[in-house]
Backbone as CSV, one residue per row, in Angstrom:
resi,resn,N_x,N_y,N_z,CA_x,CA_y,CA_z,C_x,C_y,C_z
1,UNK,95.206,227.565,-25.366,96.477,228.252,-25.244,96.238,229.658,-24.694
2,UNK,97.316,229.687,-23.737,96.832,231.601,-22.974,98.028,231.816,-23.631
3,UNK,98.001,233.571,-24.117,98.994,234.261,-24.712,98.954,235.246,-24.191
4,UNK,99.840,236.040,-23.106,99.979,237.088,-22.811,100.596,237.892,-23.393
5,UNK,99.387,239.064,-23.653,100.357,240.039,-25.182,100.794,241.356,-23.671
6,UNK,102.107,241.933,-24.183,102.869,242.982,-23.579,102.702,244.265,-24.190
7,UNK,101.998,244.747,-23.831,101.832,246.224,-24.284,102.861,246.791,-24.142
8,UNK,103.337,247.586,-25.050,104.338,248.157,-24.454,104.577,249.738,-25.624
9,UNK,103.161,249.559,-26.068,103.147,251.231,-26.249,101.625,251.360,-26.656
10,UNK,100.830,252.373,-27.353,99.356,252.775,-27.509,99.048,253.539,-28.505
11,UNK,98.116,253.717,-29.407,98.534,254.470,-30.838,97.355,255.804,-30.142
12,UNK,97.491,256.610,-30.739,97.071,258.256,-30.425,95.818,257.626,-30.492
13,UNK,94.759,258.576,-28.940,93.384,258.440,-29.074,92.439,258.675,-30.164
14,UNK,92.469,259.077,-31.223,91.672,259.336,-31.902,91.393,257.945,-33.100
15,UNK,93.020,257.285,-32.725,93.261,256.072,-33.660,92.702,254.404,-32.828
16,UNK,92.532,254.844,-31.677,92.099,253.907,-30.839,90.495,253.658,-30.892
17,UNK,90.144,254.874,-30.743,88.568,255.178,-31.178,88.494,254.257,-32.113
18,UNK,88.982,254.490,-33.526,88.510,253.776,-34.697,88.869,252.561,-35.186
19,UNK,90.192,252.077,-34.401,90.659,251.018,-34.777,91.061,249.807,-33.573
20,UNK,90.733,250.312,-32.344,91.358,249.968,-31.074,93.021,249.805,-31.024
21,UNK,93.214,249.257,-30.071,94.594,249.757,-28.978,95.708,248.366,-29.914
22,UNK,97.072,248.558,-29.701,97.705,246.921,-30.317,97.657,245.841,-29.848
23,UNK,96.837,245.954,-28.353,96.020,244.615,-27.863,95.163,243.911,-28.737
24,UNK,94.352,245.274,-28.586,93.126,244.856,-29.727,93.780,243.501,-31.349
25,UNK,94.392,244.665,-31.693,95.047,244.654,-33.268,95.792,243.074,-33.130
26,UNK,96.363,242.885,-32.381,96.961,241.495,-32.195,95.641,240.182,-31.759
27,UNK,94.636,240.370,-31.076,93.883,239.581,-30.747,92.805,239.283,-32.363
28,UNK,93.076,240.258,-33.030,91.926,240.461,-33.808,92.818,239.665,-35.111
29,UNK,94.451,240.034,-34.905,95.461,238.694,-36.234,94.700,237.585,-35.602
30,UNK,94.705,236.897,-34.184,94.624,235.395,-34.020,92.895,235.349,-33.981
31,UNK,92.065,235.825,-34.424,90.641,236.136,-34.990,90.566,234.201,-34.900
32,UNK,90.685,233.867,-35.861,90.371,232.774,-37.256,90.716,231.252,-35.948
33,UNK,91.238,231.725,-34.250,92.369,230.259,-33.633,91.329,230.733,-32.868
34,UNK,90.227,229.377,-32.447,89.482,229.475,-31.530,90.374,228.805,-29.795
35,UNK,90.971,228.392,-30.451,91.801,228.100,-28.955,92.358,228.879,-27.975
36,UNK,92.762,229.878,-28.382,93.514,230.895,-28.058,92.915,231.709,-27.015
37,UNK,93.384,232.380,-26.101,92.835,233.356,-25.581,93.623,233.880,-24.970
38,UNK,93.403,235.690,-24.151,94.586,236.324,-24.049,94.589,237.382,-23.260
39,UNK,95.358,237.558,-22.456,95.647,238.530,-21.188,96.331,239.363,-22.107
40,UNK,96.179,241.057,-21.319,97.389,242.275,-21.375,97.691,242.547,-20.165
41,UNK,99.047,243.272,-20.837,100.012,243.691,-19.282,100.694,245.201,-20.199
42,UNK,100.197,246.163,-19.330,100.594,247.281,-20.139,101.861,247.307,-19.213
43,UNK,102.568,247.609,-19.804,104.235,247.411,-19.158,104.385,248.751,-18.540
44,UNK,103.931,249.971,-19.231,104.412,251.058,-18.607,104.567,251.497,-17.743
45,UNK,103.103,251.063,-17.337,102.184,251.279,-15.729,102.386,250.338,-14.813
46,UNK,101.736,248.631,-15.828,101.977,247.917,-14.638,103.465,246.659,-14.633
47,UNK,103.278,246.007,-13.440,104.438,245.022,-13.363,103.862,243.847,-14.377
48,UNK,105.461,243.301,-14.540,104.983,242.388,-15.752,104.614,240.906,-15.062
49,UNK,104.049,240.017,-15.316,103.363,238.855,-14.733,104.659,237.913,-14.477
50,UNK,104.087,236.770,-14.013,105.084,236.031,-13.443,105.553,234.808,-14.837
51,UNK,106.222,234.911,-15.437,106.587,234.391,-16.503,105.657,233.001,-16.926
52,UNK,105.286,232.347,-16.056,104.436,230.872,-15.772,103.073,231.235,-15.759
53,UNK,102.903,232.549,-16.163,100.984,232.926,-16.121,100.781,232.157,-17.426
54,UNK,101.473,232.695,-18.606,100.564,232.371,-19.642,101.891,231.014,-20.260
55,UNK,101.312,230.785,-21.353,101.769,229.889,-22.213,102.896,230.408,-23.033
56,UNK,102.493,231.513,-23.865,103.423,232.108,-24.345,103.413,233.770,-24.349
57,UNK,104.668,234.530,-24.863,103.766,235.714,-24.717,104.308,236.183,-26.076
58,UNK,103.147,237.444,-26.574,103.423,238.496,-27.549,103.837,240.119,-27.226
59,UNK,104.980,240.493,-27.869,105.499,242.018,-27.312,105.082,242.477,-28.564
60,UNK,104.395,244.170,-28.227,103.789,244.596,-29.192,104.597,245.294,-29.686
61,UNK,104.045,246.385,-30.933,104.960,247.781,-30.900,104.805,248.836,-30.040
62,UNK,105.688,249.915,-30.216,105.476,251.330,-29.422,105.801,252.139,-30.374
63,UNK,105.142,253.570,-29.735,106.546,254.813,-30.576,107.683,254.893,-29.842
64,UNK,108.181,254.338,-28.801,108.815,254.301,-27.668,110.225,253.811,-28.367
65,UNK,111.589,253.845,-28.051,112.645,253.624,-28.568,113.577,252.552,-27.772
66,UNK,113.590,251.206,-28.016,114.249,250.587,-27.067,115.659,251.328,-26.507
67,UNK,116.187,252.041,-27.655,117.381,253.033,-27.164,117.537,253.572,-25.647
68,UNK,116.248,254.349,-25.718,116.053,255.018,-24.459,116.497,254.178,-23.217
69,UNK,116.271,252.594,-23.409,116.481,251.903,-21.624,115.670,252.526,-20.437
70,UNK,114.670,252.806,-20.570,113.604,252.875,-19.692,113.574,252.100,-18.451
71,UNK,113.297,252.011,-17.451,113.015,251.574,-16.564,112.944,250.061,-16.669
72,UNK,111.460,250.146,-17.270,110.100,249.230,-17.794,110.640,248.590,-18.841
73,UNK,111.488,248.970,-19.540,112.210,248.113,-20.812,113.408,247.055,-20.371
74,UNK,114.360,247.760,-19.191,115.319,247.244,-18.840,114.946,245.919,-17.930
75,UNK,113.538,245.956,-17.284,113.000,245.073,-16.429,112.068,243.837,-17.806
76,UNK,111.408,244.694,-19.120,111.527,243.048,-19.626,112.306,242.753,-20.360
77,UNK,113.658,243.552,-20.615,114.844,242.511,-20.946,115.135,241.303,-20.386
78,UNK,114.900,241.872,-19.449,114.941,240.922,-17.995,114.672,239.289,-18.426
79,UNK,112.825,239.865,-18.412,111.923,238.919,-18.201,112.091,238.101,-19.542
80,UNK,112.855,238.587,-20.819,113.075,237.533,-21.834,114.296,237.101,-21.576
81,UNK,114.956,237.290,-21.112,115.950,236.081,-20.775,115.682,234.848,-19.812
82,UNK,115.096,235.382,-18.817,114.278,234.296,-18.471,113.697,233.552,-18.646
83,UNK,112.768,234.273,-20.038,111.763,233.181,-21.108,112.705,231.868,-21.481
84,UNK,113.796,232.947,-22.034,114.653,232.480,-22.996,115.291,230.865,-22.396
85,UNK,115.467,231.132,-21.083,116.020,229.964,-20.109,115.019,229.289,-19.706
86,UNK,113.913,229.633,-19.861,112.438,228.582,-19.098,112.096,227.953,-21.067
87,UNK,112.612,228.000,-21.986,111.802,228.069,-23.411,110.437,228.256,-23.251
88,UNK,109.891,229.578,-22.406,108.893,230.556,-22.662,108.608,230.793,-23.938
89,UNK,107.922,230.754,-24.897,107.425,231.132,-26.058,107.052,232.690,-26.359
90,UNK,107.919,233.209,-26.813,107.658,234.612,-27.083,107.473,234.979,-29.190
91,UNK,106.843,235.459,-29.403,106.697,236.915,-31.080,106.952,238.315,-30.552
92,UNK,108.135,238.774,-30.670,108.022,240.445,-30.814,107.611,240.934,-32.080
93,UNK,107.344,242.023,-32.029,106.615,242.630,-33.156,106.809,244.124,-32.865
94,UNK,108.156,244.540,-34.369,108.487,245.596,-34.240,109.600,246.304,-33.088
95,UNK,108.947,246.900,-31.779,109.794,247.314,-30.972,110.168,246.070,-30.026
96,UNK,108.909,245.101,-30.282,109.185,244.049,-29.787,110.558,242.585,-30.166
97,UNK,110.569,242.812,-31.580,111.716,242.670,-32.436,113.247,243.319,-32.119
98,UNK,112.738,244.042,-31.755,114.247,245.560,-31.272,114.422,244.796,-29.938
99,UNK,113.458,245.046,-28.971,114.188,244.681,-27.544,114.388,243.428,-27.132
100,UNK,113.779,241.964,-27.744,114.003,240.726,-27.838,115.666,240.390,-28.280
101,UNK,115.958,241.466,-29.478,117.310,241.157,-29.991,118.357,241.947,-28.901
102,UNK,117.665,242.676,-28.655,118.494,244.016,-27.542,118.729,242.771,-26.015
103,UNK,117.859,242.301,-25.636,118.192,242.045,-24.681,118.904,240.050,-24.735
104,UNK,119.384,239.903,-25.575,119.854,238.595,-25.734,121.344,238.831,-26.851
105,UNK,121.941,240.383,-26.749,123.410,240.788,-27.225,122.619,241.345,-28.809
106,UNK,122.003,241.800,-29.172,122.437,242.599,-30.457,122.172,243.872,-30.169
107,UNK,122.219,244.164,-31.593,122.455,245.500,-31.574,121.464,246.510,-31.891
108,UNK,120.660,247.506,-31.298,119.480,248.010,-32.149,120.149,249.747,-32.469
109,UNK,119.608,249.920,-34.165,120.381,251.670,-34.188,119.294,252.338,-34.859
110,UNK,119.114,253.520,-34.952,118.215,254.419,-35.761,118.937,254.064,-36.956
111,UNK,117.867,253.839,-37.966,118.142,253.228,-39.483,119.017,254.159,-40.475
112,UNK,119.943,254.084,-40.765,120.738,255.101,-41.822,119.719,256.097,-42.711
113,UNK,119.256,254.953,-43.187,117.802,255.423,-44.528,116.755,255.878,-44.260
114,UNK,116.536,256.092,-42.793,115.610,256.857,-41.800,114.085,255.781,-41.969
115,UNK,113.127,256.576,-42.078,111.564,255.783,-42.048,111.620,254.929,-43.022
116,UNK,111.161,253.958,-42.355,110.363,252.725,-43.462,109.072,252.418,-42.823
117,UNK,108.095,252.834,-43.821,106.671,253.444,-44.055,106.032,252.274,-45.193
118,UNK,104.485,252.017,-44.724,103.715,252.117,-45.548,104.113,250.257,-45.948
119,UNK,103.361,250.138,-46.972,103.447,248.084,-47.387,104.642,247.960,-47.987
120,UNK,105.494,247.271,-47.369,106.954,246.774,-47.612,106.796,245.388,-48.227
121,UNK,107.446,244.494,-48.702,108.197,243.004,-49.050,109.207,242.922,-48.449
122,UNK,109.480,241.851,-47.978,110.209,241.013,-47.600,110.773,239.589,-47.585
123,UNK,112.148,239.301,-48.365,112.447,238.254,-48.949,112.580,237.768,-47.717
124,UNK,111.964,236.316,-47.900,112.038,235.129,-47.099,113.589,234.099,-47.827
125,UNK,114.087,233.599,-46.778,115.207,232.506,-47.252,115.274,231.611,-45.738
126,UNK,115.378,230.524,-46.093,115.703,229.572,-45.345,114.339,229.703,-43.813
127,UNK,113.179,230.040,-44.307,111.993,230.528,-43.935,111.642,229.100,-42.428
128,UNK,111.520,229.623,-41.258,110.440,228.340,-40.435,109.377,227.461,-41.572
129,UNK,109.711,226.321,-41.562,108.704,225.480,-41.783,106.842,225.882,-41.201
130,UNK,106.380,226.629,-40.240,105.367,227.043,-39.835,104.792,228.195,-40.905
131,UNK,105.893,228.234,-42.089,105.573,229.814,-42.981,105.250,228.999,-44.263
132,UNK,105.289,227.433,-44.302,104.547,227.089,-45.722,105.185,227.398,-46.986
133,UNK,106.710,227.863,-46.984,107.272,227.376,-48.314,107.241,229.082,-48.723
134,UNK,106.844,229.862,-48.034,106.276,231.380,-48.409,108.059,231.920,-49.214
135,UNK,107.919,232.841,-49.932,109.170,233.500,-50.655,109.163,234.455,-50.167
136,UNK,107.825,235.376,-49.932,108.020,236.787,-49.624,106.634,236.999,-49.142
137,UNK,106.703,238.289,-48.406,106.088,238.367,-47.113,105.623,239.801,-47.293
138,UNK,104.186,240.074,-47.237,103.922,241.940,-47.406,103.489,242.395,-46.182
139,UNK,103.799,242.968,-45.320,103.068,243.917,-44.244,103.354,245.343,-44.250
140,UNK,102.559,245.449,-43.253,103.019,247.211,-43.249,103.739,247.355,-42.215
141,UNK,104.230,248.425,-42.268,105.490,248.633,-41.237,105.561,250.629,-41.162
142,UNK,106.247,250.813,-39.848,106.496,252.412,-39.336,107.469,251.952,-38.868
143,UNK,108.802,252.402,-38.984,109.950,252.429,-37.925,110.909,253.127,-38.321
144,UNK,111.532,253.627,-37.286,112.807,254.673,-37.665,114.045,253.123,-36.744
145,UNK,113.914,252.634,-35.697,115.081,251.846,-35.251,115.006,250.600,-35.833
146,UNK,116.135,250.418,-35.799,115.954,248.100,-36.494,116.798,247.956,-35.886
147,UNK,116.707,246.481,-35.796,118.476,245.771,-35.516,118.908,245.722,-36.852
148,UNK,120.320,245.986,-36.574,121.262,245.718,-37.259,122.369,244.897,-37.033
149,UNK,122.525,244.231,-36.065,123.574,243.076,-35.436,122.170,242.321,-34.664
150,UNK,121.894,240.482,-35.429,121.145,240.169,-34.589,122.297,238.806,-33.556
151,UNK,121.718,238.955,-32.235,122.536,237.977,-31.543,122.537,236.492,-31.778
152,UNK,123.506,236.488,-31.057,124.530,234.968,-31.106,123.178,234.009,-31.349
153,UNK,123.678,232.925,-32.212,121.918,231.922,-32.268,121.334,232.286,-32.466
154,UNK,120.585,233.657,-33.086,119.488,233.891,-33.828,119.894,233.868,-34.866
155,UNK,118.688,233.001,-36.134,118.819,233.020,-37.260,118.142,234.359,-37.955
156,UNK,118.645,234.810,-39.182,117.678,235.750,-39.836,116.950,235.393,-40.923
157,UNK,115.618,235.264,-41.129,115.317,234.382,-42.344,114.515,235.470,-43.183
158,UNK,114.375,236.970,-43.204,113.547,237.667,-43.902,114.142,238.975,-43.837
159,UNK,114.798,239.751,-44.865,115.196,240.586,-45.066,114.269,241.627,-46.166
160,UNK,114.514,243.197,-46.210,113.876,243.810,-47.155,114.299,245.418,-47.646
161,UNK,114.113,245.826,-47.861,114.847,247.208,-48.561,115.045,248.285,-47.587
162,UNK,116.362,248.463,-47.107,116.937,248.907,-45.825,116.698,248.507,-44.387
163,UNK,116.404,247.198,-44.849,115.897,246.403,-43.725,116.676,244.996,-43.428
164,UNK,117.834,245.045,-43.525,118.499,244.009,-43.483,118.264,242.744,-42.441
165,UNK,117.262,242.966,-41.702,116.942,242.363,-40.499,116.027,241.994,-39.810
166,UNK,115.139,241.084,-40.876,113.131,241.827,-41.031,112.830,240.588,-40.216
167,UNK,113.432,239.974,-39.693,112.821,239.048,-38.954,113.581,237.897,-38.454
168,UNK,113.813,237.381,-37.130,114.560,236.579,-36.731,113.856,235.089,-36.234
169,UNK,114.473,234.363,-36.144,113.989,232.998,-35.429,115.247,232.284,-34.380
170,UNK,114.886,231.918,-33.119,115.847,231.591,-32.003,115.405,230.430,-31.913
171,UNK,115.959,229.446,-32.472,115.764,228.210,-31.905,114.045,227.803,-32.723
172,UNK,113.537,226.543,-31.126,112.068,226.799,-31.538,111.646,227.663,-30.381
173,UNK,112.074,228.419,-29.341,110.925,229.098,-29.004,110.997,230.657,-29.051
174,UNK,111.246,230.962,-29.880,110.917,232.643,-30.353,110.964,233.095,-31.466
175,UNK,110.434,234.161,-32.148,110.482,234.803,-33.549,110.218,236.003,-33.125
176,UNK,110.597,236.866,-34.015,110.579,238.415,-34.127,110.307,239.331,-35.443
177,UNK,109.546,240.037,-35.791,109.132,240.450,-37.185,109.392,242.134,-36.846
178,UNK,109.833,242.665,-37.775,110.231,244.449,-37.901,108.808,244.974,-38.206
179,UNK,108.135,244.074,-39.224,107.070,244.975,-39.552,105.982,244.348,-38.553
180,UNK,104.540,245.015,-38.748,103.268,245.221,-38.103,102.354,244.116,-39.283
181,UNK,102.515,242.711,-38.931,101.200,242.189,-39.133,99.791,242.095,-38.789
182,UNK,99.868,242.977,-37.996,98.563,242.932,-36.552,97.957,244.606,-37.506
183,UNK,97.929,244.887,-38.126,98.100,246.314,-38.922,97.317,246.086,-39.913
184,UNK,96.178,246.671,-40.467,95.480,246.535,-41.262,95.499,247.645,-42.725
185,UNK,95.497,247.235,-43.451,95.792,248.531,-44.423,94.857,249.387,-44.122
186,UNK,94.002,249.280,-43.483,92.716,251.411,-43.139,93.516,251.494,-41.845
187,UNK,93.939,250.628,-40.827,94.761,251.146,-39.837,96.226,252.038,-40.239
188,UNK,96.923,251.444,-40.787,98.068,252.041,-41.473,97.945,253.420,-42.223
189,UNK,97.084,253.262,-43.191,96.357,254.497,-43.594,96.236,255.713,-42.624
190,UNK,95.207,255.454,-41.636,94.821,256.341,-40.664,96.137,256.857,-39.965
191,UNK,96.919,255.515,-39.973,98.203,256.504,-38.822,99.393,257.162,-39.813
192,UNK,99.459,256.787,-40.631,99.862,257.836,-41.762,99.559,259.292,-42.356
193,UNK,98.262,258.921,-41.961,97.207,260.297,-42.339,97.805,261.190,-41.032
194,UNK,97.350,260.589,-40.090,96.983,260.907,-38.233,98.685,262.205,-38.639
195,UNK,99.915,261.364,-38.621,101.057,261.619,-38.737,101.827,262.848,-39.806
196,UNK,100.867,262.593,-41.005,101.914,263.729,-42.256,101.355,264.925,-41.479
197,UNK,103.277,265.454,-41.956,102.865,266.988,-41.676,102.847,267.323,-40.471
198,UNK,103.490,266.052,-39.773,103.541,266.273,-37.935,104.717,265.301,-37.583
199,UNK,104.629,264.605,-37.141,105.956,263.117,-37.297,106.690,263.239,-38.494
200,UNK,105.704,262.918,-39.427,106.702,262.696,-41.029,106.310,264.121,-41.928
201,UNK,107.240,264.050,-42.775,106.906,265.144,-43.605,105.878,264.601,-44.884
202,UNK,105.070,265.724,-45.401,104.030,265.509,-45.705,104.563,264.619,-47.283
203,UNK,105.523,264.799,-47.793,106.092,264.041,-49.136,106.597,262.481,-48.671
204,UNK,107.186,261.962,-47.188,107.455,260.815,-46.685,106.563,260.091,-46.442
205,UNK,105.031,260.736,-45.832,104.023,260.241,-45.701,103.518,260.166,-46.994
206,UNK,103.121,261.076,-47.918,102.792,260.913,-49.190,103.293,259.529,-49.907
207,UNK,104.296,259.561,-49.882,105.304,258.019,-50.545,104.707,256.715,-50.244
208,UNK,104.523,256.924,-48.483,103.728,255.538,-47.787,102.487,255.304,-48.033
209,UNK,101.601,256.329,-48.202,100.275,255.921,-48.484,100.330,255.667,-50.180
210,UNK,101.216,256.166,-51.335,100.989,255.498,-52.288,101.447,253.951,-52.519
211,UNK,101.878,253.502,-51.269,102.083,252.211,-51.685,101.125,251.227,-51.178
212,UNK,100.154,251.927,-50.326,98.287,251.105,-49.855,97.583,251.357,-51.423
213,UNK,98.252,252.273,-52.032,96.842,251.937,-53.325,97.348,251.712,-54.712
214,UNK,98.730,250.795,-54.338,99.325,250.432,-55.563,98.368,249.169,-55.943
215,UNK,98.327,248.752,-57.485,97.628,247.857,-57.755,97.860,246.807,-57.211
216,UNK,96.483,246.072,-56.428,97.039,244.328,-56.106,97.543,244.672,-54.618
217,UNK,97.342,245.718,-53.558,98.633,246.151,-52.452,97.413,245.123,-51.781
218,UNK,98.305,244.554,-51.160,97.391,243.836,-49.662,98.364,243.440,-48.733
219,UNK,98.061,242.597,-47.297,99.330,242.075,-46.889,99.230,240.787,-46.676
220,UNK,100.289,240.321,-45.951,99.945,238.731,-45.958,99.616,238.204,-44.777
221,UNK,98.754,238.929,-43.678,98.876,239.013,-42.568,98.078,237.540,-42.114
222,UNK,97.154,237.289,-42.966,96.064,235.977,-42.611,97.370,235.172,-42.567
223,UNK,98.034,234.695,-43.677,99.387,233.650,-43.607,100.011,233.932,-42.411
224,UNK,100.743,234.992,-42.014,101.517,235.245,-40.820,101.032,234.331,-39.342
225,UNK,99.300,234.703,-39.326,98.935,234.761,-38.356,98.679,232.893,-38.398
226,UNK,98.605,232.771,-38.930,98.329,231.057,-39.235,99.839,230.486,-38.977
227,UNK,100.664,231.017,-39.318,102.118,230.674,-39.234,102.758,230.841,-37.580
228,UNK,102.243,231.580,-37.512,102.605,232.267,-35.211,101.820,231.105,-34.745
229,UNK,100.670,230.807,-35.221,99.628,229.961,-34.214,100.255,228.893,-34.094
230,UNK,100.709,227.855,-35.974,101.277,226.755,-35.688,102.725,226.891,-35.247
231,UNK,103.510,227.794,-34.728,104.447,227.854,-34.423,104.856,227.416,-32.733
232,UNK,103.483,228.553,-32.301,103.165,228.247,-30.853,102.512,226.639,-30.511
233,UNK,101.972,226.358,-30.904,101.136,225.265,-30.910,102.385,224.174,-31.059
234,UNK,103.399,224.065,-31.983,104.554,223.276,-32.115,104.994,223.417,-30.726
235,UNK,105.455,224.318,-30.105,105.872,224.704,-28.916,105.232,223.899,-27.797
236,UNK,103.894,223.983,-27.702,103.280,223.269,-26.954,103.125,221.314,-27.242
237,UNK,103.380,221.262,-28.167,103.398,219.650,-28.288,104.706,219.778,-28.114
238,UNK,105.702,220.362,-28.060,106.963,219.683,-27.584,107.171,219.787,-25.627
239,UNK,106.616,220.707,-25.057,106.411,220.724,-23.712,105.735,219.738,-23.382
């Protein structure tokens, strides 16, 4: 299986050094799927591929705001509707979540309740069969935008505390997650650290990192990533 992941933002050099880029971070969730293998397309810079390169693709996060309508954003709105009409296999993740819903009629807004930081839960209901019966779901997550209106035919099956909208499913060929499974709790850490006292205030950041060293904190990212693979892989036995 080829998976073309979409860059479509880069975490501060000093965090790249130690943890690599969300290319990296996403190749390193599908670790454990020897099948797999995987092109980038940094969107910013370059043009995005011809929809028929890969098998399926993954949109990463950014600090970038689908709000804005960028250039480069408005062109892969584009390119997921197209998916959307070829049943291209797409996972957004995060901003990738935002502009998947953005560009197929919903709605994306800066969150009332502002940051949601640090290892979250998230109730699962009426969950993809590829998620194993799961109730609830831990990752870490950074975001100030969410959807809040998801479009026509998308289901929502994972909600969480000011997060009314933690994750969607279209049919069988797409899903979308708010938070960062590709995110490791010393990654999260570091960009928390990287951040108080500059982005966030040093008591908002404070809040997020006490919830990496609450007792028992981990995430569920091995499940996730086992859950995307057989998801995609379903995808492909139905083509």
């Amino acid at each position: 299986m080829h998976i073309g992941v979409l860059e479509t933002g880069r975490p501060a050099p000093q965090l790249v050094a130690a943890h690599g880029d969300y290319v990296d971070m996403v190749t390193r969730l599908f670790a454990g799927e020897s099948d797999i293998r995987f092109s980038r397309y940094w969107l910013q810079e370059e043009p995005l591929p011809a929809l028929e390169a890969c098998d399926a693709y993954v949109i990463t996060g950014s600090r970038c705001s689908v709000l804005d309508e960028a250039p480069w954003m408005l062109a892969l709105e584009d390119f997921l509707r197209r998916a959307q009409a070829a049943r291209r296999r797409v996972i957004g993740i995060c901003f990738g979540h935002q502009i998947l819903a953005k560009a197929l009629g919903g709605r994306v807004e800066k969150a009332a309740a502002g940051w949601r930081l640090g290892l979250n839960s998230y109730a699962l209901y009426g969950a993809p069969d590829w998620l194993n019966g799961a109730k609830v779901l831990r990752i870490n997550a950074i975001h100030q935008d969410q959807v809040v209106v998801a479009p026509e035919g998308a289901r929502k099956f994972a909600t969480g505390v000011d997060c009314p909208v933690a994750a969607l499913a279209y049919d069988d060929w797409a899903v979308s997650v708010q938070a960062h499974p590709e995110f490791t709790m010393e990654f999260e850490r570091s960009l928390l650290t990287t951040l108080r006292g500059v982005t966030l205030s040093e008591g908002l950041a404070d809040q997020a990192l006490a919830t990496l060293d609450a007792p028992g904190a981990q995430t569920d990212s091995a499940d996730i990533a086992k859950g995307f693979a057989a998801f995609l892989r379903k995808g492909q036995r139905a083509d």
